[in-house]
LUMTORTOR-584892 format. One line per field, with one value per residue: residue in one letter; chain; x, y negated, z negated of N, C-alpha, C in turn. Coordinates in Angstrom, 3 decimals. Layout:
// LUMTORTOR-584892
resn	c(A/...) .
chain	c(A/...) .
nu	c(X/...) .
nv	c(Y/...) .
nw	c(Z/...) .
cau	c(X/...) .
cav	c(Y/...) .
caw	c(Z/...) .
cu	c(X/...) .
cv	c(Y/...) .
cw	c(Z/...) .
END
This chain:
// LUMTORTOR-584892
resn	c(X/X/X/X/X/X/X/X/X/X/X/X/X/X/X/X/X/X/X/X/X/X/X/X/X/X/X/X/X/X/X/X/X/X/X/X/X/X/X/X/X/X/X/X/X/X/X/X/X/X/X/X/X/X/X/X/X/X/X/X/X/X/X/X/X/X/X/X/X/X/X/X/X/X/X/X/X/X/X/X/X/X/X/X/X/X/X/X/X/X/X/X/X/X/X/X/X/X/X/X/X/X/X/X/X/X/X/X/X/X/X/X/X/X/X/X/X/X/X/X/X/X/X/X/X/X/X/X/X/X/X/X/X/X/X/X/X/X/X/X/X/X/X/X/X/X/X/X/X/X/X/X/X/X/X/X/X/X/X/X/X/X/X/X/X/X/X/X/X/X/X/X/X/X/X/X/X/X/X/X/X/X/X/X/X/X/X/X/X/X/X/X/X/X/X/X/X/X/X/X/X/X/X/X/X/X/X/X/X/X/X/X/X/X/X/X/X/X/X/X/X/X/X/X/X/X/X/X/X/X/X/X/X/X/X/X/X/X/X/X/X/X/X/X/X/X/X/X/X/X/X/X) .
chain	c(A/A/A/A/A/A/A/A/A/A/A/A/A/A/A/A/A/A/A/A/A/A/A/A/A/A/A/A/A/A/A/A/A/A/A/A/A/A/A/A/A/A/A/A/A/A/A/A/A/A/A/A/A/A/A/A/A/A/A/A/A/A/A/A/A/A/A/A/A/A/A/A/A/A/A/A/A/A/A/A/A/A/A/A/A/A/A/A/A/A/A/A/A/A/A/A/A/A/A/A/A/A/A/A/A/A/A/A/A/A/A/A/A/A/A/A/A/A/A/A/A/A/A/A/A/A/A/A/A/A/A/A/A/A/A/A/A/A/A/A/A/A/A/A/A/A/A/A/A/A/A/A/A/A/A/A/A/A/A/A/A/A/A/A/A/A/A/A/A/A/A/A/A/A/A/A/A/A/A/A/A/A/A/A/A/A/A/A/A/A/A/A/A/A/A/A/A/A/A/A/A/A/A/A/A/A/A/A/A/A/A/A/A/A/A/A/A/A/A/A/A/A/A/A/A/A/A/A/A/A/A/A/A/A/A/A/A/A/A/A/A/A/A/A/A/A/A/A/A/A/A/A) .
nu	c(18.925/20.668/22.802/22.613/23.546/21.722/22.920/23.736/23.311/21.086/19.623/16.645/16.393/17.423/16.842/14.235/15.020/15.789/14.463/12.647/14.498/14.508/12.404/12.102/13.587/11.957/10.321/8.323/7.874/8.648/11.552/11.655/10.117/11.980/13.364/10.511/10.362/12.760/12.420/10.301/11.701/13.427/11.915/10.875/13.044/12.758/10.920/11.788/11.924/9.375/6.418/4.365/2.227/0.298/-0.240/-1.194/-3.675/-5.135/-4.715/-6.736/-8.763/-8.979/-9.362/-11.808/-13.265/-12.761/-14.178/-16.286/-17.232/-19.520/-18.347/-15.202/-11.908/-8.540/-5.752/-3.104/0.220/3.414/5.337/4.263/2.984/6.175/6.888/5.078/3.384/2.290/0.853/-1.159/-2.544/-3.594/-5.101/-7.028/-8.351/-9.684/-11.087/-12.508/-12.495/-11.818/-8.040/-6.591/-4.688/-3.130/-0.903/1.296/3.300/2.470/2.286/0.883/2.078/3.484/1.335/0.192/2.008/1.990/-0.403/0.012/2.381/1.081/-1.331/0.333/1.309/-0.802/-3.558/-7.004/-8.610/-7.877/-8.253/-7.729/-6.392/-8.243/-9.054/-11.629/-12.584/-12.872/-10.856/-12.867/-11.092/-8.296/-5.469/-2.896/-2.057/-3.165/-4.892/-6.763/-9.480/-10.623/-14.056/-15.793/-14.343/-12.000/-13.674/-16.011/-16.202/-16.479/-15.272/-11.329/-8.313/-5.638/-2.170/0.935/-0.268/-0.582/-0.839/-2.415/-4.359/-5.653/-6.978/-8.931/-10.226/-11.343/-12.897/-14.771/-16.398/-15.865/-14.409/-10.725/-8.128/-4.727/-1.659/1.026/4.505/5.319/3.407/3.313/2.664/0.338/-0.917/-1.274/-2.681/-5.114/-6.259/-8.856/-8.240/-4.472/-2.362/0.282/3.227/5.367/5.424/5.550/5.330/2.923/0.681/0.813/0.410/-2.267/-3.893/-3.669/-5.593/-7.769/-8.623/-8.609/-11.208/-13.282/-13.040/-14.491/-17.000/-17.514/-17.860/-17.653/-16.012/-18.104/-18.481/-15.550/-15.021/-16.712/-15.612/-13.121/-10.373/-8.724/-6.874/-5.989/-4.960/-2.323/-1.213/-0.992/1.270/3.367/4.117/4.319/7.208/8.517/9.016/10.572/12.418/13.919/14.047/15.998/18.344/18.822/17.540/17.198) .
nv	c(16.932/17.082/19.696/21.835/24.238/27.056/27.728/25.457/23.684/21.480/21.600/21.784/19.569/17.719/18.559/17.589/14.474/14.917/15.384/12.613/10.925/11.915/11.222/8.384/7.999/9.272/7.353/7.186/6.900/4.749/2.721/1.625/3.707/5.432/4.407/4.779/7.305/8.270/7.268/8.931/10.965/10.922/11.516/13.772/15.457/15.474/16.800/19.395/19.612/21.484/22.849/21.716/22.654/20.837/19.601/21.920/22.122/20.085/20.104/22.397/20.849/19.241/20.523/21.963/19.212/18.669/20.630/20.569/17.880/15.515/14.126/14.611/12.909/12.645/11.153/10.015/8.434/7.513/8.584/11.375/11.848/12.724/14.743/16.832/17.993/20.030/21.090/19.201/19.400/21.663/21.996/19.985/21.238/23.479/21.966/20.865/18.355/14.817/13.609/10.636/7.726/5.776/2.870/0.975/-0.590/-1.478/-1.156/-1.093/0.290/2.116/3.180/4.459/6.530/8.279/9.171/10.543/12.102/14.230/14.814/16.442/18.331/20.261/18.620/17.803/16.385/13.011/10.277/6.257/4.729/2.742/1.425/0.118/-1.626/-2.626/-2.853/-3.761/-6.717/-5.949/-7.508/-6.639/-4.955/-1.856/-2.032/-1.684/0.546/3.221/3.160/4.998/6.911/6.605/4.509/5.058/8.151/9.866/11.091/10.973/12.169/10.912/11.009/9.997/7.322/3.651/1.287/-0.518/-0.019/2.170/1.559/-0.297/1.350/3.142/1.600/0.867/3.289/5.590/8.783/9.627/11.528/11.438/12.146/11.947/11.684/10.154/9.714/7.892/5.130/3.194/3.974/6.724/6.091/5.107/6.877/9.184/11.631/12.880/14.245/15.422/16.147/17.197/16.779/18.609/21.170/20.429/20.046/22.547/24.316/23.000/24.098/26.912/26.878/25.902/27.967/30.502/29.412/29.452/31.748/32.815/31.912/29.595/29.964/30.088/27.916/25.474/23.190/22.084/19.371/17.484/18.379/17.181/14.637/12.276/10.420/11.334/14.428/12.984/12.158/14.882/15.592/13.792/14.709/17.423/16.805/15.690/17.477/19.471/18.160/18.411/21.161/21.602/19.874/17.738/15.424/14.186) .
nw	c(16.672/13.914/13.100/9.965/7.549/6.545/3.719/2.595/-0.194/-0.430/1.580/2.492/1.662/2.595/5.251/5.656/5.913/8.334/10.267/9.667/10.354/13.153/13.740/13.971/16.213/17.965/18.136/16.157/13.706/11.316/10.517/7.432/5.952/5.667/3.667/1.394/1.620/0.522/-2.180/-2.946/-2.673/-5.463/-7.749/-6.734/-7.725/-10.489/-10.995/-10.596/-8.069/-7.119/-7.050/-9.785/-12.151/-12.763/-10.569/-8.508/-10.099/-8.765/-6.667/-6.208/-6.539/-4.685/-2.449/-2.450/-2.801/-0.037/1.329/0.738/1.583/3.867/6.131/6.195/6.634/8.234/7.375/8.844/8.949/9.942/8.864/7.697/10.012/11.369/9.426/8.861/10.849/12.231/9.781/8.812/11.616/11.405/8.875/9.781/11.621/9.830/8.459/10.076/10.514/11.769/12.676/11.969/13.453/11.391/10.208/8.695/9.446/12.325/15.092/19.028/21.036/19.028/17.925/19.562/20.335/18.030/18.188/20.837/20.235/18.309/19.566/21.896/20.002/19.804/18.104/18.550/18.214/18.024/16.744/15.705/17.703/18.976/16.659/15.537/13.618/10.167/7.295/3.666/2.154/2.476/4.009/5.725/8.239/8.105/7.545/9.576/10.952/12.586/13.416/13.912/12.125/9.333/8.662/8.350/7.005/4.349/2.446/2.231/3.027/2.547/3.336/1.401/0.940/0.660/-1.615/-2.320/-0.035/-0.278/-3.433/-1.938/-0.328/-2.003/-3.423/-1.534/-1.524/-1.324/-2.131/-2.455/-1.669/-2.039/-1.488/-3.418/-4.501/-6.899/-9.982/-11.064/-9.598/-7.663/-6.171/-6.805/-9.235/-8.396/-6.592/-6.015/-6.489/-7.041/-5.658/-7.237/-5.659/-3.180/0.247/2.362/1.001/-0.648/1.596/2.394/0.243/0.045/2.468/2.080/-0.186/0.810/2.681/1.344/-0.490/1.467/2.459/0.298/0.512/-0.561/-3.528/-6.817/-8.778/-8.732/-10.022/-10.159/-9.488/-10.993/-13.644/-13.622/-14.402/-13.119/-13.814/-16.557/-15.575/-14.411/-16.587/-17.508/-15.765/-15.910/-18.360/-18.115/-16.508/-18.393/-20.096/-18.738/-18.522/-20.730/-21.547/-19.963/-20.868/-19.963/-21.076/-24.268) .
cau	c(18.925/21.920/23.109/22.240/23.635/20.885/23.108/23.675/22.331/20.421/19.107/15.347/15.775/18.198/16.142/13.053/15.366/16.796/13.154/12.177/15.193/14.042/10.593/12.488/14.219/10.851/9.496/6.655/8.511/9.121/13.110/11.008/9.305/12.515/13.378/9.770/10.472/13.943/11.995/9.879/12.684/13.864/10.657/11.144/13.967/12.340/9.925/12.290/11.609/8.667/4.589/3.251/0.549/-0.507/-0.399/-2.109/-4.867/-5.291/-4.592/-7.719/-9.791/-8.976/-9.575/-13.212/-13.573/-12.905/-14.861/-18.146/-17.271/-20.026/-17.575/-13.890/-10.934/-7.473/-5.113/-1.764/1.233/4.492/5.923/2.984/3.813/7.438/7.250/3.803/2.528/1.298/0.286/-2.093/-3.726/-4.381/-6.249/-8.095/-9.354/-10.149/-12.348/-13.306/-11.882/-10.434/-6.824/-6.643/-3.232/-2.966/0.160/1.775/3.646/1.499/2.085/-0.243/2.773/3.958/0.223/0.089/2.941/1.761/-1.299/0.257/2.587/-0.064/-1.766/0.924/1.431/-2.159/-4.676/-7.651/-9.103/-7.035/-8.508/-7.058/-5.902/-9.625/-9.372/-12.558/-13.197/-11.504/-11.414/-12.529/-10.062/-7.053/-5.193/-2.531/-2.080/-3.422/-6.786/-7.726/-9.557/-11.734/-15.543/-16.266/-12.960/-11.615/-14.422/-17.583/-15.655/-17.046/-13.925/-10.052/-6.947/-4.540/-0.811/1.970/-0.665/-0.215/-1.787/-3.642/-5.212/-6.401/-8.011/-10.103/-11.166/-12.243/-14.454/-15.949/-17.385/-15.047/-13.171/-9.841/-7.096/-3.825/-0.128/2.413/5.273/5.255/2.545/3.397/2.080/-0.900/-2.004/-1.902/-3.388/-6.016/-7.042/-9.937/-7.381/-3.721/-1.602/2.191/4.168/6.055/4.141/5.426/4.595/1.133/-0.305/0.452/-0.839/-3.917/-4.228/-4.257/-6.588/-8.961/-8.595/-9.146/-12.348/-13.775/-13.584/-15.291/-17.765/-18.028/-18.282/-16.742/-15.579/-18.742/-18.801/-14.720/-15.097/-16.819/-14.547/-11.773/-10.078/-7.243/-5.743/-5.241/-4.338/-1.303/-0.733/0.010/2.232/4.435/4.453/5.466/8.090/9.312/9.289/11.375/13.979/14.563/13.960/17.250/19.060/19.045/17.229/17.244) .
cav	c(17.004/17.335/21.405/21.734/25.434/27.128/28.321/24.516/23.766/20.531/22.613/21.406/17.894/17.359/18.712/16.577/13.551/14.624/15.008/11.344/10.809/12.479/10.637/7.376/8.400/9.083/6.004/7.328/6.629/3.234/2.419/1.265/4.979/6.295/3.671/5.105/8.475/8.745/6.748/9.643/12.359/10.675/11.759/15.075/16.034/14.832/17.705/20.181/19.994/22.780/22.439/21.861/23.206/19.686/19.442/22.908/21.790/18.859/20.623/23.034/19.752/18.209/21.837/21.955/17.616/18.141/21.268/19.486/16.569/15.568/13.714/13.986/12.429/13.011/9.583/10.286/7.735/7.881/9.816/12.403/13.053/13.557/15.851/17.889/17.876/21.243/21.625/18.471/19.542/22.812/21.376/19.390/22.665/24.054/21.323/19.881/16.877/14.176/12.966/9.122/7.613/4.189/2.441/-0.305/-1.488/-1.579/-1.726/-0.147/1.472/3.238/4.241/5.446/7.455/8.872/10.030/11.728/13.179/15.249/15.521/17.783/19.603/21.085/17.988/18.245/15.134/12.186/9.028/5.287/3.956/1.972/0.350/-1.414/-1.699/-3.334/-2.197/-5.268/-6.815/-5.453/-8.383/-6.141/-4.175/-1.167/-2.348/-1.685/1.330/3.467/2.845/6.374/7.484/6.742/3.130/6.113/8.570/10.133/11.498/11.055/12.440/10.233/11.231/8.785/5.986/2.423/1.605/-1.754/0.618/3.481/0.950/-0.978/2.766/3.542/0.202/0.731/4.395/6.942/9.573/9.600/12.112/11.357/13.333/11.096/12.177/8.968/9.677/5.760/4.362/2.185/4.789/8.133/5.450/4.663/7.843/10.117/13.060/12.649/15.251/14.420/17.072/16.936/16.587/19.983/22.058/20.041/20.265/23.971/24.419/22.482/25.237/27.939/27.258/25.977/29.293/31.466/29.303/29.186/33.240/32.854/31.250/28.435/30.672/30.073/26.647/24.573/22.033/21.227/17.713/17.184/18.623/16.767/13.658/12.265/9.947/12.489/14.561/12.292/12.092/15.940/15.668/13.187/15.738/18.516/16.314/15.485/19.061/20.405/17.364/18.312/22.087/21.449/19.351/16.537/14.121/14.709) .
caw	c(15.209/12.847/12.557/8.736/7.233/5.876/3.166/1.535/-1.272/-0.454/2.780/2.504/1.429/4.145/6.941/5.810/6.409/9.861/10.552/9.730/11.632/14.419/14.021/14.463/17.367/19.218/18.052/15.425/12.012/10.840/9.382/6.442/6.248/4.973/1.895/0.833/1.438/-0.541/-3.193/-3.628/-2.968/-6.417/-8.456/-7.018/-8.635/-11.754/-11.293/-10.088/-6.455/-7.406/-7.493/-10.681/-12.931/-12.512/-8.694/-8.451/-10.390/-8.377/-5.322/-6.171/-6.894/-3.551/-1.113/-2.736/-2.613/1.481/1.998/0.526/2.512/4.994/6.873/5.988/8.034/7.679/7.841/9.607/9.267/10.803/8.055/7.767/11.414/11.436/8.431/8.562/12.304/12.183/8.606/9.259/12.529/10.792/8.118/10.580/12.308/8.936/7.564/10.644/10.542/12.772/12.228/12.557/12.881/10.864/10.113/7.750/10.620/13.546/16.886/20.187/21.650/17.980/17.638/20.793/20.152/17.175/18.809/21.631/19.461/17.504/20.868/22.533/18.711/19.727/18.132/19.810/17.963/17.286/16.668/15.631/18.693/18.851/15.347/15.615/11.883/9.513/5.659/3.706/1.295/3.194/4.506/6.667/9.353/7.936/7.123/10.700/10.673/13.516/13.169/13.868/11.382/8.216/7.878/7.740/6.441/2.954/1.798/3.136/2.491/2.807/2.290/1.510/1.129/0.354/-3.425/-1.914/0.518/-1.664/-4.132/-0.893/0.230/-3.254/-3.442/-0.651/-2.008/-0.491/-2.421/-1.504/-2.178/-1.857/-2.014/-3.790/-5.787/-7.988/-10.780/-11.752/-8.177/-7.841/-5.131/-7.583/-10.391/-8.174/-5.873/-6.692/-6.778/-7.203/-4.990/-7.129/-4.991/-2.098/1.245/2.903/-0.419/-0.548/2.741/2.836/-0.761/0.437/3.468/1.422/-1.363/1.496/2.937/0.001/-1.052/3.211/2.358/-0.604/1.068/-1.527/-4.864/-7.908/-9.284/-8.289/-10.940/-10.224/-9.329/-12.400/-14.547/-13.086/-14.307/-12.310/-14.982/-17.602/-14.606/-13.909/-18.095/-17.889/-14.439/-16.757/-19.774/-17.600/-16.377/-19.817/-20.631/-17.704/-18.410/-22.151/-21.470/-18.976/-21.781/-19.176/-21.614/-25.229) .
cu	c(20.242/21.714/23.624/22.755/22.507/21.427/23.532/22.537/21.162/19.453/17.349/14.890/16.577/17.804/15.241/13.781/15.731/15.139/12.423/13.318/14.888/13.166/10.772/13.097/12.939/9.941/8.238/6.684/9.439/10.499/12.792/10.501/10.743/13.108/11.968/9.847/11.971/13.224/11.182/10.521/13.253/13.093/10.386/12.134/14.213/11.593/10.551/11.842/10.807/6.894/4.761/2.087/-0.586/-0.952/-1.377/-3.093/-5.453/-5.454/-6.192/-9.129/-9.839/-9.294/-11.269/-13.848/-13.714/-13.860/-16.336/-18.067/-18.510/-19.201/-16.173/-12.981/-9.346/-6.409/-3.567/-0.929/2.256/5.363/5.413/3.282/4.895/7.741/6.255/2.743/1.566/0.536/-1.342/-3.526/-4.181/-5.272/-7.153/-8.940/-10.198/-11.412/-12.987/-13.477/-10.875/-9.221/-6.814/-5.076/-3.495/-1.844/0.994/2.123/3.621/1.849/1.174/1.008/3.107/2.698/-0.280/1.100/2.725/0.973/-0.960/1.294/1.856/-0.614/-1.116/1.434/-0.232/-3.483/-5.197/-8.966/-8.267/-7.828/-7.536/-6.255/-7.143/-9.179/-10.358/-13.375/-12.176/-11.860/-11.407/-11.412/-8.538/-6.547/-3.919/-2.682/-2.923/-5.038/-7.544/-7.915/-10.397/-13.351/-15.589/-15.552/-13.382/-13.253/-15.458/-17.474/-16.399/-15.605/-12.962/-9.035/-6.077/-2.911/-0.113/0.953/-0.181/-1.569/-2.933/-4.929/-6.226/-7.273/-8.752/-10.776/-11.920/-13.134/-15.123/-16.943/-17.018/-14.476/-12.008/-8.690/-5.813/-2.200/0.807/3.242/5.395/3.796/2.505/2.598/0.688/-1.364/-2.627/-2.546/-5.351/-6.800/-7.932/-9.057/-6.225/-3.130/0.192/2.741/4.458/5.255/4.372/4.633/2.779/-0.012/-0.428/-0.099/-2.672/-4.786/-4.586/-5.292/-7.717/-9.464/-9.165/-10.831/-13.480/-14.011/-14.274/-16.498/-18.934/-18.424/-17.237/-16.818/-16.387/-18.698/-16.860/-14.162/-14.972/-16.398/-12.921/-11.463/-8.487/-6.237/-5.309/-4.617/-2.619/-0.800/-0.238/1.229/3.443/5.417/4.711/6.747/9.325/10.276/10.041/13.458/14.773/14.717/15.793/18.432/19.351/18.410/17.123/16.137) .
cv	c(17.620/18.894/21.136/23.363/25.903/27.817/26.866/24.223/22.970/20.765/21.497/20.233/17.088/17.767/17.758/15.323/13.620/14.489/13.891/10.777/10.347/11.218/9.037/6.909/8.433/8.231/6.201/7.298/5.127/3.209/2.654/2.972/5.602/5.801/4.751/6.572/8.778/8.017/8.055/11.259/11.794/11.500/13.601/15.820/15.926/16.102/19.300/20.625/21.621/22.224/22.913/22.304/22.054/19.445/20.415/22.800/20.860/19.431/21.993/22.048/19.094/19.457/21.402/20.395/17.883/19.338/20.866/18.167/16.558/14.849/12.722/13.837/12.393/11.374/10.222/8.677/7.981/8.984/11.431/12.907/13.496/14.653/16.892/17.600/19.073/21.392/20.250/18.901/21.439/22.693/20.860/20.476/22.993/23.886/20.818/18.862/15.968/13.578/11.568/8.808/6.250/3.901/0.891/-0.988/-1.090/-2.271/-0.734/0.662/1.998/4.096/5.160/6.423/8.450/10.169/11.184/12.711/14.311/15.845/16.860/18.567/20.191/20.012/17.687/16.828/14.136/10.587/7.584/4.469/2.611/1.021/-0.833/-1.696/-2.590/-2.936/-3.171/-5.275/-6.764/-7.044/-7.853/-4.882/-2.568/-1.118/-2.080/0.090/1.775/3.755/3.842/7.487/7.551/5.325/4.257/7.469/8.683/10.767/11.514/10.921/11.882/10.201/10.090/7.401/4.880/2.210/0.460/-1.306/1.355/2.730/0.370/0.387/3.101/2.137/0.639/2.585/5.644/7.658/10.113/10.283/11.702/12.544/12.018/11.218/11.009/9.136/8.588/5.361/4.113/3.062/6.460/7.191/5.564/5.309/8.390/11.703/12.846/14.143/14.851/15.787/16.508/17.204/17.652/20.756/21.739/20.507/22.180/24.451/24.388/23.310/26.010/28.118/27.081/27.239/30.753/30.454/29.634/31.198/33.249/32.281/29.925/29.274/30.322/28.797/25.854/22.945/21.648/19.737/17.265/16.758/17.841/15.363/13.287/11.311/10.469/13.746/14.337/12.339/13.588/16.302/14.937/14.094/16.675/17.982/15.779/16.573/19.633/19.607/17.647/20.095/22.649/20.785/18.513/14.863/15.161/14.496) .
cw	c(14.724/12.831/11.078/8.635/6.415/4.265/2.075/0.783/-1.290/0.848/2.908/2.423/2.193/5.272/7.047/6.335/7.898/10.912/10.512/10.444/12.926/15.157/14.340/15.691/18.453/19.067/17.216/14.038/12.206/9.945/8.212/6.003/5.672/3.645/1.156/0.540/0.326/-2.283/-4.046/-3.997/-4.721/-7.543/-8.355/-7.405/-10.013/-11.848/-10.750/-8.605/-6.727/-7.510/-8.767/-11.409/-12.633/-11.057/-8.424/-8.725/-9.244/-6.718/-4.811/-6.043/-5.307/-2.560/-1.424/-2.427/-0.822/1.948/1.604/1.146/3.513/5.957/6.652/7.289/7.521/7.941/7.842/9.471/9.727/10.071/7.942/9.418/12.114/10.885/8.696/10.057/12.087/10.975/8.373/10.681/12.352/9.777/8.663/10.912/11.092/8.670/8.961/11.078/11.295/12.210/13.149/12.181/12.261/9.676/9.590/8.965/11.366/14.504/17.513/20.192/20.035/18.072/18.182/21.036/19.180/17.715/20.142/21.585/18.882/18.813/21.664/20.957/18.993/18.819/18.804/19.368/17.124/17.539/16.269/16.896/19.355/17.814/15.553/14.899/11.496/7.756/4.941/2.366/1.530/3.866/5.963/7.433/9.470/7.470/8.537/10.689/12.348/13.083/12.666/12.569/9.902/7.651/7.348/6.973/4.883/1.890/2.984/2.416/3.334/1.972/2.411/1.765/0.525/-0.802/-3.129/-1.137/0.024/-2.460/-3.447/-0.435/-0.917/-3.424/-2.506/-0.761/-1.895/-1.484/-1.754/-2.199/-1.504/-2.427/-2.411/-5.038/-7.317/-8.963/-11.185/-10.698/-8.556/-6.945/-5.768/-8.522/-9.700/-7.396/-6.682/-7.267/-6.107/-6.851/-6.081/-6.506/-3.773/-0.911/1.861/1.818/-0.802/0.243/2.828/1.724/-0.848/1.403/2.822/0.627/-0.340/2.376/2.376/0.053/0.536/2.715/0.777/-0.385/0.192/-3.188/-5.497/-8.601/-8.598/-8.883/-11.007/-10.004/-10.662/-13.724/-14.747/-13.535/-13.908/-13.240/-15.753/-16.764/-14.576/-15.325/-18.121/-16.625/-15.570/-18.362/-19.043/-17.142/-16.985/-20.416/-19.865/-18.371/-20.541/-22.636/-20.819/-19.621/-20.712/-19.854/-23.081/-26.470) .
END
């Protein structure tokens, strides 16, 4: 990996890349996997590379959505495991939950790379290398799912998803949170709960609050589902976004 100074300025959004890099280098990040990712480094500098009031909310809505889960599953792509290995198979422990790898562009050997990536980071359940489902509607590669996984699955957080996906998981009955900096996307339009922050800042966001509520032993904010709508949600992610860029005299 590239020697980065920790004293430049771009420090954080230049490691994440040497890290999908990396993840191409050991064969578990797709070329393609970093067009998408600079797409959404764009969006964060729209929001001041910072969590949100909006994200936070959202990020409280989705800890409580997976700890009432009877059986959530975490969905790993190649990006998700170059950037957030650990902060994934710590959530898994948390909630419980297996990490499945499944991948736009699908091959055995990438998937099998994926998986025994996570494997030697300490996952102690990794599924998707089976795929002997299929999610209906889906026409590629990513529609193949594991029986036992993401197909039975009651809730799944899926970061960096694909927007065709997200709307076939939500038909078929699932609540499905997603992290994606694009509040426009057909995948924050169409999740149950819309993560827009950056996928380091998320996942460890998502640790903590599940942390705090796990010692609370479920008290407090019962009825946040409820309360929660993810389209108006995403309507004040855009209005804080407005507000930062005219606060900054960057739009007028």
């Amino acid at each position: 990996m590239f020697k980065i100074p920790k004293t430049h300025p771009r420090y954080e959004s230049l490691m994440k890349r040497e890290k999908l890099v990396a993840g191409i280098e050991a064969g578990i990040t797709s070329k393609q996997g970093l067009i998408a990712h600079g797409r959404g480094e764009a969006f964060d500098y729209l929001i001041g590379e910072k969590t949100l009031n909006s994200a936070r909310r959202a990020t409280e809505v989705a800890a409580a959505l997976l700890l009432a889960a009877k059986k959530p599953v975490i969905s790993v792509n190649g990006n998700v495991a170059a950037l957030v290995t650990k902060e994934v198979i710590e959530l898994s422990e948390l909630i419980n939950a297996p990490l499945e790898v499944n991948i736009f562009y699908w091959t055995e050997e990438r998937a099998m790379k994926i998986k025994e990536h996570l494997g030697k980071q300490g996952a102690a359940n990794v599924l998707g290398d089976k795929a002997d489902a299929r999610i209906p509607g889906i026409e590629h590669a990513r529609a193949k799912v594991d029986k036992d996984g993401i197909y039975s699955a009651d809730v799944v957080l899926a970061p960096l998803e694909d927007g065709d996906r997200c709307e076939a998981l939500v038909k078929m009955g699932k609540k499905v949170i997603t992290i994606d900096l694009n509040p426009l996307s057909r995948t924050a339009r169409h999740a149950t709960v819309s993560i827009v922050d950056d996928i380091e800042r998320a996942m460890k966001n998502i640790i903590s609050v599940v942390k705090e509520k796990k010692e609370k032993k479920g008290k407090g904010k019962a009825n946040l589902l409820e309360d929660y709508d993810n389209n108006e949600n995403l309507k004040e992610v855009i209005k804080e976004m407005v507000k930062r860029l005219k606060e900054e005299e960057l739009i007028s």
